[in-house]
C-alpha positions as CSV (number, residue, x, y, z in Angstrom):
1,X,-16.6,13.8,6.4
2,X,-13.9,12.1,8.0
3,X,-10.6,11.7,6.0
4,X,-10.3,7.4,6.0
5,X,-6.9,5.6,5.9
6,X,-7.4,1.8,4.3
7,X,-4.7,-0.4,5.9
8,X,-3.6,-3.6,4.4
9,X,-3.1,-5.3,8.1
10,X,-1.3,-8.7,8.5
11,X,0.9,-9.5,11.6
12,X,3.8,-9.3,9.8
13,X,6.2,-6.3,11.0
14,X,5.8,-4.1,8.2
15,X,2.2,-4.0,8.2
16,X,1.9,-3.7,12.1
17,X,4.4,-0.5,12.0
18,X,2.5,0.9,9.4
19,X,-0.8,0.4,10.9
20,X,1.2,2.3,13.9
21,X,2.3,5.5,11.8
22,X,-1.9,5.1,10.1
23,X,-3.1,5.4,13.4
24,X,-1.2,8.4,15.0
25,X,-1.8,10.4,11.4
26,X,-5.2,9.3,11.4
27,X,-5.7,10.6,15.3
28,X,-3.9,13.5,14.7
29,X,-6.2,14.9,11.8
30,X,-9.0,13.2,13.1
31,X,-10.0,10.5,11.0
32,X,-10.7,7.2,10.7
33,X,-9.1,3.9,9.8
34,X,-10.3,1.2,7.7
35,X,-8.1,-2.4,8.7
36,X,-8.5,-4.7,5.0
37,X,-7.3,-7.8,5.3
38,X,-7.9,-10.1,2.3
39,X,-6.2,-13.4,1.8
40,X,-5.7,-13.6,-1.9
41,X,-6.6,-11.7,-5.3
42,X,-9.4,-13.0,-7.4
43,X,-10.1,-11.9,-11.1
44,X,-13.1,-14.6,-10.9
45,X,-15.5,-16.0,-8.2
46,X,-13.4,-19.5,-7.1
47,X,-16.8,-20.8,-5.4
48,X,-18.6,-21.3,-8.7
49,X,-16.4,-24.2,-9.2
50,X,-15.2,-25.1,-5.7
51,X,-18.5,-25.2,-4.0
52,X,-20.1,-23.0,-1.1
53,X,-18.9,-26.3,1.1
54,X,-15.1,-25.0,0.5
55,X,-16.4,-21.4,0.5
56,X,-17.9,-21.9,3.9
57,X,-14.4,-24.3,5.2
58,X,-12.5,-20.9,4.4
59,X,-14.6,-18.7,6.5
60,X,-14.4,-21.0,9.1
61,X,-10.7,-20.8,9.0
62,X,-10.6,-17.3,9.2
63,X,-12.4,-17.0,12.7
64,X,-9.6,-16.7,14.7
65,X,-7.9,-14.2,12.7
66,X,-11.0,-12.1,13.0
67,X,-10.7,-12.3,17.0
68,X,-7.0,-11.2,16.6
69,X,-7.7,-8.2,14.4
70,X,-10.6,-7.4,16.2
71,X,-8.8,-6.8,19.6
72,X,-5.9,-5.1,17.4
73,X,-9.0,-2.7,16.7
74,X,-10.0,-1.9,20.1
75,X,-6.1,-1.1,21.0
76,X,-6.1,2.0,18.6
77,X,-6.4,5.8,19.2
78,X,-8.7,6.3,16.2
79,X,-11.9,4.8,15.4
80,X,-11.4,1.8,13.0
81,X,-13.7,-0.8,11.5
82,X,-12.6,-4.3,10.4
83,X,-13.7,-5.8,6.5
84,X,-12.0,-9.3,5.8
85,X,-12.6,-11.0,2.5
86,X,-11.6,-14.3,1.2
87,X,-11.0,-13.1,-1.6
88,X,-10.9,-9.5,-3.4
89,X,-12.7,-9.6,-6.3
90,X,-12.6,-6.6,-8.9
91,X,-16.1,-5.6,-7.7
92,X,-15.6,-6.2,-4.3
93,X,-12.8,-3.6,-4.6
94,X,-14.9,-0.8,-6.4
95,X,-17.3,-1.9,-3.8
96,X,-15.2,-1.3,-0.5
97,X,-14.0,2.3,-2.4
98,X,-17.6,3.3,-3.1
99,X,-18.9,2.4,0.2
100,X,-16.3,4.2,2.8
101,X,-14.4,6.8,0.8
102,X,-11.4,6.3,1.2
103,X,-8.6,9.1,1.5
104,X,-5.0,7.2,1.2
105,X,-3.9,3.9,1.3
106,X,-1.5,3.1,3.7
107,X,1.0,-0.4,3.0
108,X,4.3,-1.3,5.1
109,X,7.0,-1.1,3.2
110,X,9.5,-4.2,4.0
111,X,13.5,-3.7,3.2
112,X,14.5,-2.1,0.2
113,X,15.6,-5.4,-1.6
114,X,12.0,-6.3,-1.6
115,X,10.2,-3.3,-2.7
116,X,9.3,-3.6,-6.2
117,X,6.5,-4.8,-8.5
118,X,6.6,-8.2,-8.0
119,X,7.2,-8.6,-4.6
120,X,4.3,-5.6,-3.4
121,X,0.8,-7.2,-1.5
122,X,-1.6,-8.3,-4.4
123,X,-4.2,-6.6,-2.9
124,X,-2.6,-3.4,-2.9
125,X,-2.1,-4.0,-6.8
126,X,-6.3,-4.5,-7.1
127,X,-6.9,-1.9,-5.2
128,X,-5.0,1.0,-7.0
129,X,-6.2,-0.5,-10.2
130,X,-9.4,0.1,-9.2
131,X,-9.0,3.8,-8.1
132,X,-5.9,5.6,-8.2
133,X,-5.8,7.0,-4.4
134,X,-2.5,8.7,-3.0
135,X,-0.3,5.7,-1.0
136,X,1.4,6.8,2.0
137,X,4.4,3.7,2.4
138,X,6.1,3.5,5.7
139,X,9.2,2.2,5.3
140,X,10.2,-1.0,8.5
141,X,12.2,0.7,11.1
142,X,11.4,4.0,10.7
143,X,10.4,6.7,13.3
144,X,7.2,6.2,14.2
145,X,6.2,10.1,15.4
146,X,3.1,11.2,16.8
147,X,2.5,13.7,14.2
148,X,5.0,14.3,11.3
149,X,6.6,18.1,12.2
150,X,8.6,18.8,9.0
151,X,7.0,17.8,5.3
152,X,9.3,17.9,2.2
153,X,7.4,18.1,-1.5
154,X,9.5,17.1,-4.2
155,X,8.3,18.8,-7.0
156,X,9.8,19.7,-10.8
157,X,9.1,22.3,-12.4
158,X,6.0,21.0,-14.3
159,X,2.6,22.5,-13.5
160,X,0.7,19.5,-12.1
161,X,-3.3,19.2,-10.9
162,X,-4.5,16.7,-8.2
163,X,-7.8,16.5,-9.8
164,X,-10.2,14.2,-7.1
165,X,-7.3,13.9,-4.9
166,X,-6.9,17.4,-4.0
167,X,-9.1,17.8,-1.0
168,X,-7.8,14.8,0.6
169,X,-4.4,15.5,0.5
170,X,-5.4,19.3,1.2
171,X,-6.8,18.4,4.8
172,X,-4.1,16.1,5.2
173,X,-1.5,18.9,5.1
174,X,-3.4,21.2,6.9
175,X,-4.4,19.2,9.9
176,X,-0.6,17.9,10.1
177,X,0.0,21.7,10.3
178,X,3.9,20.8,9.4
179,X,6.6,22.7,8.2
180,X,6.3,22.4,4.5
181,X,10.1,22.8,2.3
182,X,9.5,22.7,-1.2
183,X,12.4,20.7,-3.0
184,X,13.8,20.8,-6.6
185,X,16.8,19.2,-8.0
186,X,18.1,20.5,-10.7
187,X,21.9,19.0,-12.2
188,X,23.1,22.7,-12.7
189,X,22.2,25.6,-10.3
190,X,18.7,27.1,-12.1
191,X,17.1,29.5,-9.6
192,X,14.0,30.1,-12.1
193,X,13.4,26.0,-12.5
194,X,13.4,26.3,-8.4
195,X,10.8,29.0,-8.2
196,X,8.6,27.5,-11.2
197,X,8.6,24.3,-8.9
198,X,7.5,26.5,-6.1
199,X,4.6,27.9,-8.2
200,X,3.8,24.9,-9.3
201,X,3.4,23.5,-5.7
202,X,1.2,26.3,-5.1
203,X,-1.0,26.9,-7.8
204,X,-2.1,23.2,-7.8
205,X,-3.8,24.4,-4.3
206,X,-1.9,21.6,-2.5
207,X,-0.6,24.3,-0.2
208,X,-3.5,26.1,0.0
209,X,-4.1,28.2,3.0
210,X,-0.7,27.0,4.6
211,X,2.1,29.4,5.0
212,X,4.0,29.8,2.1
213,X,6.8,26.5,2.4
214,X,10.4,27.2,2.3
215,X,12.0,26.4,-0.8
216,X,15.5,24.5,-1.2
217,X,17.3,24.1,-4.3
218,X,19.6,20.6,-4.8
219,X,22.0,19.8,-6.9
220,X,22.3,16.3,-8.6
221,X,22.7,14.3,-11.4
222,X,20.2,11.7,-10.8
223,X,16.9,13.7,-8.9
224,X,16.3,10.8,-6.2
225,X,19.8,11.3,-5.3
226,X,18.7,15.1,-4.9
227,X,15.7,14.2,-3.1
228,X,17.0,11.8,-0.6
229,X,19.6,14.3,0.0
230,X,17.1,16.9,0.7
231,X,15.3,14.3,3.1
232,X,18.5,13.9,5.1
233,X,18.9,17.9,4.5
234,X,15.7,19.2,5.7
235,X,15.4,16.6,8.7
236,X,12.1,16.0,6.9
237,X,9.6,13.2,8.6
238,X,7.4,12.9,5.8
239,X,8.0,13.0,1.9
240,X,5.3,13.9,-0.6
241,X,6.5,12.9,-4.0
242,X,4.1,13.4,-7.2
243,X,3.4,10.1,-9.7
244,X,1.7,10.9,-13.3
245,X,-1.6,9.6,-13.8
246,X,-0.3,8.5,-17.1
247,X,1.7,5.6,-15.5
248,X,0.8,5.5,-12.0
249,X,1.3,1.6,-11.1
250,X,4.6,2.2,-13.1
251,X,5.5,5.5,-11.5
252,X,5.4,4.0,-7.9
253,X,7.4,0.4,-9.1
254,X,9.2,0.6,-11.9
255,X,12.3,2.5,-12.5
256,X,11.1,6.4,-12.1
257,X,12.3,8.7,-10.0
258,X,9.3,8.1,-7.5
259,X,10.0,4.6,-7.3
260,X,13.8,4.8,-6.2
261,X,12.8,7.6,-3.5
262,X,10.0,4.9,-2.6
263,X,12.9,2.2,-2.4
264,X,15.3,4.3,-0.3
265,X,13.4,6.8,1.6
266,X,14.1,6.4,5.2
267,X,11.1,8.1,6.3
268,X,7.2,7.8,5.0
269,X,6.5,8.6,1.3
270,X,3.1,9.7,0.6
271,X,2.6,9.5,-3.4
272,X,0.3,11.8,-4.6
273,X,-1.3,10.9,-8.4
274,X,-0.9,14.2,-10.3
275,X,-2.1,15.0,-13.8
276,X,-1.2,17.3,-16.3
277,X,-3.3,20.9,-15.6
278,X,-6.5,21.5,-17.5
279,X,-5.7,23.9,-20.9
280,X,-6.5,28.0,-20.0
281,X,-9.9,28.7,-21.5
282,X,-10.3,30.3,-24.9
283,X,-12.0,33.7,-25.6
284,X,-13.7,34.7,-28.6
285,X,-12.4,38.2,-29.1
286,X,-14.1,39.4,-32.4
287,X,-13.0,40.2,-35.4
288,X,-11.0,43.4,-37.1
289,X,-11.7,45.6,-39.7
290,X,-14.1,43.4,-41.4
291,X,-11.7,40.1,-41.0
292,X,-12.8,36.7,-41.3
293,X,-10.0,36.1,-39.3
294,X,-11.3,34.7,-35.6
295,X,-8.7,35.7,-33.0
296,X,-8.5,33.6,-29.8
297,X,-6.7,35.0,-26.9
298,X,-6.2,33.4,-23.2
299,X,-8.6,34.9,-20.4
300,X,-6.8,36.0,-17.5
């Protein structure tokens, strides 16, 4: 199956450049695109009190924005399909998720005095309520290359899992067929935190198959600091950065160390929902010398 990029398309500039960068990553790896556009977030049906009248006004309006996105479709490299909605109810969502599989999300990312909570598309909210899918944001103004050459993974030294995101993100990495540098940022020099970080990238299966990446040790108080230095370092194109399941929406807006390196990054940052790995399984080992006592050792 074809890995599928949503994109939240608008004819505003951030949108259009990232459906740009969506396209060329999409052709490169050989997927496909899905263009959303939705004109508002609905928790409720409004036509059970407005009427199918206003219902049918709205769609009306909305022709000519169909004929613009429609020739935008036909200008692409990769195949695409079009779904417009009034409005994007929670269903509808779960819907659209269920019905084309989608791999990433893709959303422009305006200037950095804009990116935060408050100020991100609705729909983008809805949608990664509704399933927690990496988010690749593409920053306005960036390079747009054909195919990202050099991929920096900031990782700490935390053993992570990618759980249903793993194969995505997998064949993403391996169709960019990049140069992957590992990054950890530590406040003191700790060459055994920077190779846990390594093993940690590594025996989540995220690199998987690749050659073994490079791995670059920074030095920093704050870790975005440390990262963005590493972008700037590395001559990196693309930025993976890992967000905790635990507080995804507030891992990728709020004030964590994913969401400043969202804010600043001057290159695409794919965000990649990690969770903590499953527990080793337990073995039953027996008993000794006639013991109640059940030992439990880890299998290897």
């Amino acid at each position: 199956m074809k890995l599928t990029f949503v994109v939240l398309t608008s004819f505003y500039p951030a949108s259009q450049q990232a459906l740009e960068y969506a396209d060329a990553l999409s052709h490169a790896v050989h997927g496909r695109l899905l263009l959303l556009h939705a004109k508002r977030v609905s928790f409720f049906d409004p036509y059970i009190f407005a009427g199918e009248a206003w219902h049918q006004q709205e769609l009306k309006q909305e022709v000519d924005t169909k004929a613009l996105l429609d020739r935008r479709v036909q200008q692409l490299h990769s195949p695409a399909t079009l779904e417009m909605v009034t409005d994007l109810l929670p269903d509808l969502a779960r819907d659209l998720a269920k019905k084309h599989q989608p791999a990433l999300f893709v959303l422009g990312r305006p200037g950095p005095e804009k990116i935060s909570f408050e100020h991100l598309s609705p729909v983008a909210m809805e949608l990664l309520r509704v399933v927690q899918l990496p988010m690749l944001l593409v920053p306005l103004g960036a390079p747009v290359p054909a195919v990202p050459q050099r991929v920096l993974i900031a990782a700490d030294d935390e053993d992570f899992a990618l759980g249903d995101t793993h194969d995505a993100v997998h064949r993403l990495l391996t169709g960019l067929r990049a140069e992957l540098t590992v990054a950890h940022v530590t406040p003191l020099e700790d060459d055994a935190s920077c190779a846990r970080a390594l093993h940690a990238v590594q025996h989540s299966g995220l690199t998987s198959g690749l050659p073994v990446p490079t791995l670059r040790g920074y030095q920093a108080e704050l870790p975005a600091e440390g990262v963005l230095a590493a972008v700037r370092d590395t001559k990196a194109d693309l930025v993976v950065v890992l967000a905790r399941t635990r507080s995804y929406l507030g891992e990728l807006f709020h004030k964590s160390v994913t969401a400043q390196v969202i804010k600043h990054s001057p290159v695409p940052v794919l965000v990649v929902p990690a969770k903590a790995p499953a527990p080793a399984p337990q073995q039953r080992v027996g008993t000794q010398h006639g013991s109640d006592d059940i030992r439990l050792w880890p299998t290897v």
